[in-house]
C-alpha positions as CSV (number, residue, x, y, z in Angstrom):
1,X,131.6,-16.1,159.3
2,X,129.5,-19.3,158.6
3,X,129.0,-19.5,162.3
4,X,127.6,-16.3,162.7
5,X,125.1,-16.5,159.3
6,X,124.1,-19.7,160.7
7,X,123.0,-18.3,164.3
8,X,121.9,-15.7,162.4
9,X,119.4,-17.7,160.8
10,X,118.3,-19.5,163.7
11,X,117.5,-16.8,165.9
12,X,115.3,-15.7,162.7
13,X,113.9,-18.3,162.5
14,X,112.5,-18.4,166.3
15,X,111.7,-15.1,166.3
16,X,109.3,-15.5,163.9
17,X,107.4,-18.5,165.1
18,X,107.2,-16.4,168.1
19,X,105.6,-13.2,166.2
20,X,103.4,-14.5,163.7
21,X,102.1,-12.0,161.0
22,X,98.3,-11.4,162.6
23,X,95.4,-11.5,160.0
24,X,93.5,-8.2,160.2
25,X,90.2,-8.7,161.0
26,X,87.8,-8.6,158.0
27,X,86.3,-5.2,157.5
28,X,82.2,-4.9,157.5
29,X,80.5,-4.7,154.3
30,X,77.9,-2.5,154.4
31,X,79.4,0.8,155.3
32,X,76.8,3.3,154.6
33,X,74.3,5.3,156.4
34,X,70.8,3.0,157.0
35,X,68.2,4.1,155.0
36,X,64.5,3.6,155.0
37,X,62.4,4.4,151.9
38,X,59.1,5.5,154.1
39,X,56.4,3.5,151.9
40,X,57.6,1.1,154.7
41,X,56.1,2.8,157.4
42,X,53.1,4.0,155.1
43,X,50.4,2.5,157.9
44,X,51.7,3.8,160.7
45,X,53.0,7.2,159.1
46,X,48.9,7.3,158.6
47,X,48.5,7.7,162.3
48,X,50.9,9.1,164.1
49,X,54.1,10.6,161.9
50,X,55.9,11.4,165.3
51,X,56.0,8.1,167.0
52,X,56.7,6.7,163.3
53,X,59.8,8.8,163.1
54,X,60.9,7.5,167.3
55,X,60.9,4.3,165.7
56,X,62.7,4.5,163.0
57,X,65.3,7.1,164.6
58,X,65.9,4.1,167.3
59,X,66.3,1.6,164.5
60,X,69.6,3.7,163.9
61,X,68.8,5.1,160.7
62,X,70.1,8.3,159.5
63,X,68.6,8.8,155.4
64,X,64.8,8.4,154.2
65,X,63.5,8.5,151.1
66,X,59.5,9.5,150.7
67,X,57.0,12.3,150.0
68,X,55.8,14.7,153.0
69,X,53.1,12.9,155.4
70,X,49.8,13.8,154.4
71,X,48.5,16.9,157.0
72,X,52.2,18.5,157.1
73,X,54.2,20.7,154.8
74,X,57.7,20.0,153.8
75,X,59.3,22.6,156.5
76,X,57.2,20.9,159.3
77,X,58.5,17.8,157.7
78,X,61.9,18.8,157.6
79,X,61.7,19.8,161.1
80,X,60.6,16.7,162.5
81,X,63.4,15.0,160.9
82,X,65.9,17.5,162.0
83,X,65.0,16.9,165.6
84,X,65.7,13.2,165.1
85,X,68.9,13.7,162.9
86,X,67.3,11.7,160.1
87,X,68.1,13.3,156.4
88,X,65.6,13.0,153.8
89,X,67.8,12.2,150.7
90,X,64.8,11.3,148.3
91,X,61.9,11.8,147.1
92,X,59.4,10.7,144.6
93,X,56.6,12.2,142.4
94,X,54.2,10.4,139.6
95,X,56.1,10.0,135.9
96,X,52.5,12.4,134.9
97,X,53.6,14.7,137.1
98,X,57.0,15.1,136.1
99,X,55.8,15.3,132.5
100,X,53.2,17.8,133.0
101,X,54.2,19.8,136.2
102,X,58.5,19.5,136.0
103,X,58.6,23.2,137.7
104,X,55.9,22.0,140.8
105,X,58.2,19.2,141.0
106,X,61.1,21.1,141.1
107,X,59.6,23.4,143.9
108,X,58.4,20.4,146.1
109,X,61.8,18.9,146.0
110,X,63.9,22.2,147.0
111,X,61.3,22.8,149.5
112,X,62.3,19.2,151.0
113,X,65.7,19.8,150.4
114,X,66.5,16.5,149.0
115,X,69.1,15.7,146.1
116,X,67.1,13.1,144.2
117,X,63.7,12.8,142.8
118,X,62.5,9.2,142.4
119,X,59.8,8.1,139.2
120,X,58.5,4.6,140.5
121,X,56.6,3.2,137.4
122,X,55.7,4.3,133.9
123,X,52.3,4.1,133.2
124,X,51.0,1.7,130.9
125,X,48.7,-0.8,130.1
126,X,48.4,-4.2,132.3
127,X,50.5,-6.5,130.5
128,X,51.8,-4.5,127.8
129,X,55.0,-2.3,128.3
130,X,55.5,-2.1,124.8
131,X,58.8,-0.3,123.0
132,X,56.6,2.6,121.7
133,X,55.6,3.4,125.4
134,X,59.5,2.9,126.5
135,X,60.4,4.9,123.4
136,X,58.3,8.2,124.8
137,X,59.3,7.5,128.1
138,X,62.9,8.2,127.4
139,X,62.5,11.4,125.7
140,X,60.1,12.3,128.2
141,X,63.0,11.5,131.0
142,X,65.7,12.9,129.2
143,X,63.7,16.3,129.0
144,X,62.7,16.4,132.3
145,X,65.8,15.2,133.6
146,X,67.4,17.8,132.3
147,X,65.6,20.7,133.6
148,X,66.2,19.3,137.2
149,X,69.5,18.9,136.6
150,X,69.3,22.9,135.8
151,X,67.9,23.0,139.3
152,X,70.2,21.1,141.2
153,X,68.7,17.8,141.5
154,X,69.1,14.1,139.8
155,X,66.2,12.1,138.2
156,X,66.0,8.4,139.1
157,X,63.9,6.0,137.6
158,X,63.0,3.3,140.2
159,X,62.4,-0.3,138.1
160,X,59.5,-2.2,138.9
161,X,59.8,-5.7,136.7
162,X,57.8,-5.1,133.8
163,X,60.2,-3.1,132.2
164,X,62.3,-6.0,131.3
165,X,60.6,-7.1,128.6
166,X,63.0,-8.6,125.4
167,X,63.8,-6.8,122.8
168,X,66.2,-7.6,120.3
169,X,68.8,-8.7,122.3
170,X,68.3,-7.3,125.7
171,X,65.3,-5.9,127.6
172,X,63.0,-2.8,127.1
173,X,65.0,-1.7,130.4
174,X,68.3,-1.9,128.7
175,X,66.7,-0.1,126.1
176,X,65.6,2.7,128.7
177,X,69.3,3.0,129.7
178,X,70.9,3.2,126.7
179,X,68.4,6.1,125.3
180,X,68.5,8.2,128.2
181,X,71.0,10.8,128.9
182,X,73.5,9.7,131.8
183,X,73.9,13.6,132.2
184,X,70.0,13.9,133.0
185,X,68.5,10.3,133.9
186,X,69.5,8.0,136.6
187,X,68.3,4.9,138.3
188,X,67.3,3.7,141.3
189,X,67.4,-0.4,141.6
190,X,64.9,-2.2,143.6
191,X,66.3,-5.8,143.9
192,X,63.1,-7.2,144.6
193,X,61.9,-6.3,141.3
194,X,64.7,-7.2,139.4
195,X,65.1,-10.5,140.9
196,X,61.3,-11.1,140.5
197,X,61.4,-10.8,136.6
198,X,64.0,-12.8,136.5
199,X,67.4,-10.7,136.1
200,X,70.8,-10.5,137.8
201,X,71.6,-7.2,139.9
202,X,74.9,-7.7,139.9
203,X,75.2,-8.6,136.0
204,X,73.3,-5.0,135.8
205,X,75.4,-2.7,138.4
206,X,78.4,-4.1,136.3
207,X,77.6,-3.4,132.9
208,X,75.6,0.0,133.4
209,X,77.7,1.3,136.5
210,X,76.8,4.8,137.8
211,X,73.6,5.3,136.0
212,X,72.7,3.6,139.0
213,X,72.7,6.6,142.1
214,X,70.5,4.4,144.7
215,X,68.9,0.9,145.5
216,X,66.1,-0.1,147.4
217,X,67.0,-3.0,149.6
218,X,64.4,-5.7,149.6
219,X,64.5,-9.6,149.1
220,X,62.2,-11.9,147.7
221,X,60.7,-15.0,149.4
222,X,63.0,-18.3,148.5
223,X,60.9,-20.3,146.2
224,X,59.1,-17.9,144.5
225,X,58.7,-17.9,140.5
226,X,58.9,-14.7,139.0
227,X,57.2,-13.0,136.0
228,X,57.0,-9.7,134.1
229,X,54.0,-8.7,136.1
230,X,55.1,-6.2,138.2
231,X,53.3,-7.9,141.0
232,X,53.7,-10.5,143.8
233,X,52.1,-10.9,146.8
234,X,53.6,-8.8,149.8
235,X,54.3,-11.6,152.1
236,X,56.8,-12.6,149.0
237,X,59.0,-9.4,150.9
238,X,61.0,-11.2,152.8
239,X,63.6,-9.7,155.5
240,X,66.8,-8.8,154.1
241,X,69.4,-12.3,153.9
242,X,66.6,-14.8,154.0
243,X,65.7,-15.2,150.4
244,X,66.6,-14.7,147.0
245,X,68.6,-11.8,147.0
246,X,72.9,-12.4,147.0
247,X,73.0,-9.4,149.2
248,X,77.0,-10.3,149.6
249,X,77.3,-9.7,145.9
250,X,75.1,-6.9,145.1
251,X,76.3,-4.6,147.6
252,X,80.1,-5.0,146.6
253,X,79.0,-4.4,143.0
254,X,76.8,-1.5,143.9
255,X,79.7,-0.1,146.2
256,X,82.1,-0.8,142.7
257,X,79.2,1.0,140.6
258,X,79.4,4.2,143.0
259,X,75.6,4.0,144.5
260,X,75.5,6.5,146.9
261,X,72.2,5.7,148.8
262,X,70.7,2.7,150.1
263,X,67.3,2.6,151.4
264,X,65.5,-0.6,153.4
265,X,61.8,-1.4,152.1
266,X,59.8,-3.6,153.3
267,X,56.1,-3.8,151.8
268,X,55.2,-6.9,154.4
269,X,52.2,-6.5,156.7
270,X,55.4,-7.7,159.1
271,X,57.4,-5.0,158.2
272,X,57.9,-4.0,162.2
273,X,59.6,-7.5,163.1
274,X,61.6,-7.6,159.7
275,X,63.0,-4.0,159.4
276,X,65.0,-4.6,162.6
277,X,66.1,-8.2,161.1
278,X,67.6,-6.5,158.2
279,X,69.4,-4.2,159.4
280,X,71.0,-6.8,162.1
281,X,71.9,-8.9,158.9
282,X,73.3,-5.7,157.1
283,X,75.4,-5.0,159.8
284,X,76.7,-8.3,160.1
285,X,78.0,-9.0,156.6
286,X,81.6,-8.6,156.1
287,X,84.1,-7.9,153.1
């Protein structure tokens, strides 16, 4: 019996230095549709909105988020798009019109047929986003929000840096967050501009989770010191993986958060050589 538990074991043994256990190979990253968020194209959309569409439809993307082109309405639009199998998913409209026109809002956005309507800055003074203004803004959000959740669509509020001003002991962003109703107000995080002021994406996908819905893709120039401004030069808008931006990071916490949309932008006056870049490097990152 020992004789055969021994040769047992041996021929075991060699069978498994002859099969070893393969690694899978690792599994890509980014596994979402590639989406543009068309104040990318803005200068070229200006002069020719076909030939702006062939490009970005042989980039490979599939989602846009944007207003209609100026000249068209939103069924030409929608057509154009068809024809190139690109899906607008977004689309945005001034925090004053929101407030004062919800219902034209409302009918611009089913006439698109998007899901999400985007707010990209709350006016205020230069310099002084103050509590009182985020105070209003909420309220003003929550009400809004909740009539376009009435009509089938989500609110997102698109940060732009300034919003993270302290206060007591967060920012007036958090503050944004926590008085807004997740049932009628979401967000939409630009990473440029929370970099820029100085905050961590990841620190925010994990603590406020689904209240963000999409993220605009952008990186910021390594080097560059960031402020509460709002503003940096647009050669700062740097193709995505070559600055300041753990893309690595962000996109497994978004993924862990639940965004559903991701959308390239690129404010650059090279936006045409990086676009491509970033995708390339989306594409190439791996879990």
């Amino acid at each position: 019996m020992n004789f055969f538990l021994t040769l047992l074991t041996l021929l075991t043994g060699v069978w498994s230095t002859r099969l070893p256990v393969e690694t899978p190979p690792p599994k890509p990253l980014y596994t979402f549709p590639i989406g543009i968020q068309a104040y990318t194209y803005r200068h070229s959309m200006a002069r020719d909105v076909a030939a702006t569409l062939d490009t970005i439809q042989a980039l490979g993307v599939t989602e846009m988020e944007g207003e209609i082109p100026a000249g068209l309405t939103a069924d030409m639009y929608k057509s154009m798009l068809a024809q190139r199998h690109i899906r607008l998913v977004s689309t945005g409209t001034s925090y004053t019109q929101l407030i004062n026109e919800p219902q034209s809002v409302i009918q611009q956005a089913k006439a698109l047929g998007v899901s999400f309507v985007m707010v990209p800055v709350i006016p205020h003074p230069k310099g002084q986003f103050t509590l009182e203004i985020a105070q209003k803004a909420a309220i003003d959000f929550n009400r809004a929000g909740k009539a376009l959740k009435e009509a089938g669509l989500t609110l997102c509020y698109h940060n732009h840096g300034f919003e993270f001003q302290p206060f007591e002991r967060g920012t007036l962003f958090d503050y944004l967050l926590q008085h807004t109703d997740p049932d009628y107000v979401s967000f939409e995080m630009d990473l440029l501009w929370t970099v820029h002021p100085g905050q961590d994406p990841v620190t925010l996908l994990h603590r406020y989770g689904n209240r963000f819905k999409l993220i605009h893709l952008k990186d910021l120039r390594q080097g560059v010191i960031g402020n509460l401004s709002g503003s940096t030069e647009l050669t700062n808008d740097v193709a995505l993986g070559t600055g300041q931006v753990n893309l690595v990071e962000v996109l497994r916490a978004a993924k862990k958060a639940g965004v559903q949309h991701y959308f390239i932008e690129d404010e650059s006056p090279i936006y045409s050589k990086q676009v491509p870049k970033s995708i390339v490097y989306l594409k190439s990152l791996k879990e």
